[in-house]
C-alpha positions in Angstrom: 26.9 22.3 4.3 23.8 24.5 3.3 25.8 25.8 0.4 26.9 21.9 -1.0 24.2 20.8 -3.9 23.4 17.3 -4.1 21.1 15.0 -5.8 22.2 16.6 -9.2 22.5 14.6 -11.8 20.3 11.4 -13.2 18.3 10.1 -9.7 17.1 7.0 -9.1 14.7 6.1 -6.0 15.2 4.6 -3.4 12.2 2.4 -1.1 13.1 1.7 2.1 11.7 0.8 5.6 13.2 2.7 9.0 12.7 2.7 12.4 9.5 6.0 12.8 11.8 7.9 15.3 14.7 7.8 12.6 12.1 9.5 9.9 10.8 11.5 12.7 14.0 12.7 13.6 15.0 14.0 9.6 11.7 15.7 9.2 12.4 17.8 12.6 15.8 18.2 11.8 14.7 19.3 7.8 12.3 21.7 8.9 15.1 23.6 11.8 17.6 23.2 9.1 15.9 24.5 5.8 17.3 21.2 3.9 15.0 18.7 2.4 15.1 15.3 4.1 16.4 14.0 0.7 19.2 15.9 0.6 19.7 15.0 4.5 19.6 11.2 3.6 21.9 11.8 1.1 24.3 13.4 2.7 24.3 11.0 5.5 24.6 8.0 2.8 27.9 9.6 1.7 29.4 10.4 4.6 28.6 6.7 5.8 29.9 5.4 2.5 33.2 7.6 2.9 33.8 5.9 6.2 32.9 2.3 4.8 34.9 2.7 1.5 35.8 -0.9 2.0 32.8 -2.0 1.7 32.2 -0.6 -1.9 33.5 -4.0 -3.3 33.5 -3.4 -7.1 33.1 -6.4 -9.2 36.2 -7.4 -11.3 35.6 -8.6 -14.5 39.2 -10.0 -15.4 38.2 -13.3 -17.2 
């Protein structure tokens, strides 16, 4: 996982609010791990977004 590159590309931020023990618990697990806590979030966006594929509801635009 160390080895995987991500946020590569053209970025765009992100705002949001969390629970503090959630933050907390990325900024402990960045600093044992050597990973930013971007590339933490990101990685735990995608893997949530690979399990909720169905939710990724593209717009059609057959008109």
């Amino acid at each position: 996982m160390k080895s995987q590159v991500h946020n590569q590309g053209e970025l765009k931020e992100l705002n949001v609010k969390i629970e503090k023990d959630v933050v907390e618990s990325f900024e402990r697990m960045s600093k044992a791990s050597g990973l930013s806590v971007e590339d933490m979030v990101v990685i735990a966006m995608k893997r949530y977004r690979s399990s909720h594929s169905d939710w990724d509801v593209k717009s059609s635009k057959s008109e």
